[in-house]
C-alpha positions in Angstrom: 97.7 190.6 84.4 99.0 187.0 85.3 102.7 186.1 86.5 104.3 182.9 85.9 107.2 181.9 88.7 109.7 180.2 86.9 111.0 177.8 89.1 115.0 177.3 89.9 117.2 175.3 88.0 120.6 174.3 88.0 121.9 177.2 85.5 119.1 180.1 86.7 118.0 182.1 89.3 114.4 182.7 90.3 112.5 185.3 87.7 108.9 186.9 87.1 107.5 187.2 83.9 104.9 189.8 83.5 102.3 189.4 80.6 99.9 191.8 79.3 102.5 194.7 79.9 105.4 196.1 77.6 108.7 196.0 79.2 110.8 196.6 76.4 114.1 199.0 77.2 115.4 202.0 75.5 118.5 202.0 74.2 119.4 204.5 77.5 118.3 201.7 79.4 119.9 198.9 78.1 123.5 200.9 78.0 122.5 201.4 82.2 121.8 198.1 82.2 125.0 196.5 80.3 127.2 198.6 82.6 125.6 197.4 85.6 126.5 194.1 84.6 129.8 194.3 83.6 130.6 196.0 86.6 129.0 193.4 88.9 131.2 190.8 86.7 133.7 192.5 87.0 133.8 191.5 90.7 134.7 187.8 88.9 138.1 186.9 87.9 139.3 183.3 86.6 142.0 182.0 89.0 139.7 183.5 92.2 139.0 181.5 95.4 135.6 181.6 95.9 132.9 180.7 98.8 129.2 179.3 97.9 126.4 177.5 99.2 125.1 174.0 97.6 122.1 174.3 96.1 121.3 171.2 94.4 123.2 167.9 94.3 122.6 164.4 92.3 124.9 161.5 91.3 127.0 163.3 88.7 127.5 166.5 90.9 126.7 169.8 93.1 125.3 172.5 92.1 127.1 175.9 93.5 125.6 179.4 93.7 128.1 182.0 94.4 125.9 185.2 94.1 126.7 185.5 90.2 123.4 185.7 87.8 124.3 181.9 86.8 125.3 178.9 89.0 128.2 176.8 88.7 128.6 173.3 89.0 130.9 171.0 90.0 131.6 167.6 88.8 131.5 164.6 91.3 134.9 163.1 90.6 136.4 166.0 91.9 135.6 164.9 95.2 136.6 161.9 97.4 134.3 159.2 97.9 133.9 160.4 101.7 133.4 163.8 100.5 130.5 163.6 97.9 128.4 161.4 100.4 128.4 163.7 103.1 128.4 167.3 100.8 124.8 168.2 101.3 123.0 170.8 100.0 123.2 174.5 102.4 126.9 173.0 102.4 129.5 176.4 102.2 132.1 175.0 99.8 135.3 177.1 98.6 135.8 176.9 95.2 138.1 178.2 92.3 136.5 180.0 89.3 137.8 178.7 86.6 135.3 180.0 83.7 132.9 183.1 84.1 131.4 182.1 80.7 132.0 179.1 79.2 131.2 178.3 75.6 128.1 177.2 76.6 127.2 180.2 78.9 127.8 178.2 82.0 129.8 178.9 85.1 132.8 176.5 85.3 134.1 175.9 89.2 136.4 173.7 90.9 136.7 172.2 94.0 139.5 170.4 93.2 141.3 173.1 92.7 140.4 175.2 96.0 141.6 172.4 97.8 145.0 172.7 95.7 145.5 176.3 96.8 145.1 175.2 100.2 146.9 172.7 100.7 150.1 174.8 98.8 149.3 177.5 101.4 149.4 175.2 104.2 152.4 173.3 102.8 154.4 176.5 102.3 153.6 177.8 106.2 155.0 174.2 107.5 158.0 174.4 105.2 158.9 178.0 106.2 158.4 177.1 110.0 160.1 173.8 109.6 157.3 171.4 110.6 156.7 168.1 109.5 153.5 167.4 107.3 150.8 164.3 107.4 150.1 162.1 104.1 148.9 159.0 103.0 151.3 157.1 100.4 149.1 156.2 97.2 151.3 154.3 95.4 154.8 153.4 94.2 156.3 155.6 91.9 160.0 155.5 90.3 162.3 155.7 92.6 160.2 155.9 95.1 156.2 157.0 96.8 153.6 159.1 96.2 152.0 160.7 98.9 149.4 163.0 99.1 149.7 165.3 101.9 146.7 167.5 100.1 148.8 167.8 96.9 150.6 164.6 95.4 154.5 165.0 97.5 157.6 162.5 96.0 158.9 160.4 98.8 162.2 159.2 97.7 162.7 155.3 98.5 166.5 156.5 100.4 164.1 158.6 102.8 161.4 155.9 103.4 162.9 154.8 106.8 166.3 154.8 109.4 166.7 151.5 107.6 167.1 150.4 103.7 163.6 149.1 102.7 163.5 146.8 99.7 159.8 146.6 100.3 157.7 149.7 99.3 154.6 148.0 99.2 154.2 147.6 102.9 153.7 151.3 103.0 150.9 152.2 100.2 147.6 153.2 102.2 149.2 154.2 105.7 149.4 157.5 106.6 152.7 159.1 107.6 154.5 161.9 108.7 157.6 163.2 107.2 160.0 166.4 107.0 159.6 168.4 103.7 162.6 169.1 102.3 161.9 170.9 98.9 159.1 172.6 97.4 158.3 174.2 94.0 154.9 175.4 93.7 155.2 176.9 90.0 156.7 173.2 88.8 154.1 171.7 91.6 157.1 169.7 92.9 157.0 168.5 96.6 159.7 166.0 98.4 159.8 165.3 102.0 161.6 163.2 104.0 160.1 160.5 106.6 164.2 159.4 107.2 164.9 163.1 108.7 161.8 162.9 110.7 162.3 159.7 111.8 166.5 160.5 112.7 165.2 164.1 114.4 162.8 161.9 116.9 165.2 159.4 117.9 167.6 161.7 118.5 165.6 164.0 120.9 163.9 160.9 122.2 168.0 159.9 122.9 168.6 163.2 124.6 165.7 163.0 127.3 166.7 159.3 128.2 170.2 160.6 128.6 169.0 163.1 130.7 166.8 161.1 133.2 169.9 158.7 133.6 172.1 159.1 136.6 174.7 156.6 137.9 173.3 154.3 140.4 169.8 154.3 139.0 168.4 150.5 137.6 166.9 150.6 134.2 165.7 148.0 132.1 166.8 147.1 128.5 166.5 144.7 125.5 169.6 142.5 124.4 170.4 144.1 120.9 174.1 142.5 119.9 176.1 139.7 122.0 180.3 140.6 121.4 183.1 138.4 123.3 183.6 141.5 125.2 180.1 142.1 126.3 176.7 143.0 125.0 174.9 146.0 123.9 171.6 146.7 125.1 168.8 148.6 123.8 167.7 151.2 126.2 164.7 153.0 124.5 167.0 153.9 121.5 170.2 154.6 123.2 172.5 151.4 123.0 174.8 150.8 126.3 177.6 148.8 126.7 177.4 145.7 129.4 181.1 144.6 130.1 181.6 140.7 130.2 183.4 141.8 133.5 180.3 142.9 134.7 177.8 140.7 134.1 178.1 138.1 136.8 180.2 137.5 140.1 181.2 134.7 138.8 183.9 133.9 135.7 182.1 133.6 132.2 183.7 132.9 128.7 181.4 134.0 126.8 178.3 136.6 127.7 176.0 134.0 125.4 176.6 131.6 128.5 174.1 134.3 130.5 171.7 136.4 127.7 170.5 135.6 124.5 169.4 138.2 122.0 166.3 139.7 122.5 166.0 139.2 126.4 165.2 142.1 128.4 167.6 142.4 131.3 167.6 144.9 134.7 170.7 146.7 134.6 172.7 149.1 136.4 174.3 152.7 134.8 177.9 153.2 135.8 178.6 155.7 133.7 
């Protein structure tokens, strides 16, 4: 009797071939066999998250067994450039099964798609515990910018910044951090807002200043507008009012006569 290994492919699993020996099943056997099967696929569902290990990888993709009788692969452009170089084979990869069978027989799974899940799964916690998300804009869209914080997210161009931006260019490739406002996962609609998040850290960044100041104390602050009644200075967000009256001992017509814009000045809270 000889045996033959077959050796492992992409699509197979390891098998012995016995020669010299009849192995053929009854029909008993083969009914056993077929229900042992479908049971074990039955374990399988399309739509299911999935873990499995790497077993092969080459320029157009990996190659994923997840304890099923066939492998699946996975093509390369569903990962990131960064993501196919270091995926390595005894890599643990989630995956979606999108195929049992294909026409062909073959397992279909994605990884762009497990990614997908999570990212809506950790998009809907921050949303329902009202935190802000991380992305990286991609590109102007209408009306506004793409970013993908996991899954693509619509930044309108009135919630880009504090301040009306003309320029949405500046921002493509810089990663950012913004309120969600609205999400839809069954339309796969995302919006967030980096004008809320922005407004929310100024403020509280407004409310410890105006705590730590007490009258008396001698702070320092950044000429932001010059008035004939006095200037307002910049004082780590908060804006304060220097009187013309109390600028100098001396008599003054103007405040322009002392400060410029721009000049950072020692000053004194009253008030």
């Amino acid at each position: 009797m000889s045996k033959e290994l077959i050796k492992p492919s992409a699509y197979r699993k390891v098998s012995l071939v016995f020669e010299d020996q009849d192995y053929t099943l009854s029909e008993q056997q083969k009914a056993a066999l077929a229900s042992l099967y479908a049971d074990f696929a039955s374990k399988y569902n399309a739509g299911q998250l999935l873990k499995g290990t790497v077993v092969a990888k080459d320029a157009s993709g990996v190659v994923v067994d997840i304890n099923y009788k066939s492998n699946g692969t996975i093509p390369a452009y569903e990962f990131s450039e960064h993501e196919f170089e270091n995926v390595k084979v005894g890599d643990e990869l989630e995956v979606i099964l999108d195929e049992l069978e294909n026409a062909n027989g073959a397992v279909v799974l994605s990884y762009e798609n497990a990614k997908a899940l999570r990212a809506w799964e950790e998009i809907s916690k921050l949303f329902a515990d009202n935190k802000p998300v991380q992305g990286v804009v991609t590109h102007k869209v209408k009306g506004g910018l793409n970013v993908d914080v996991g899954v693509p997210a619509f930044l309108p161009g009135s919630q880009v910044d504090l301040q009306r931006i003309t320029d949405f260019d500046q921002f493509v490739g810089k990663k950012i951090t913004a309120d969600i406002i609205k999400i839809n996962k069954k339309r796969g609609n995302i919006i967030i807002s980096r004008r809320k998040y922005l407004s929310e850290r100024r403020d509280e960044s407004r409310k410890q200043i105006l705590e730590g100041l007490a009258a008396g104390s001698v702070i320092q602050g950044v000429v932001k507008n010059i008035t004939n009644y006095g200037v307002f200075i910049d004082i780590g967000g908060v804006d304060g009012l220097l009187h013309i009256t109390d600028m100098t001992w001396g008599r003054i017509s103007h405040p322009s006569e002392i400060v410029k814009l721009g000049d950072t000045i020692s000053v004194k809270v009253l008030s």
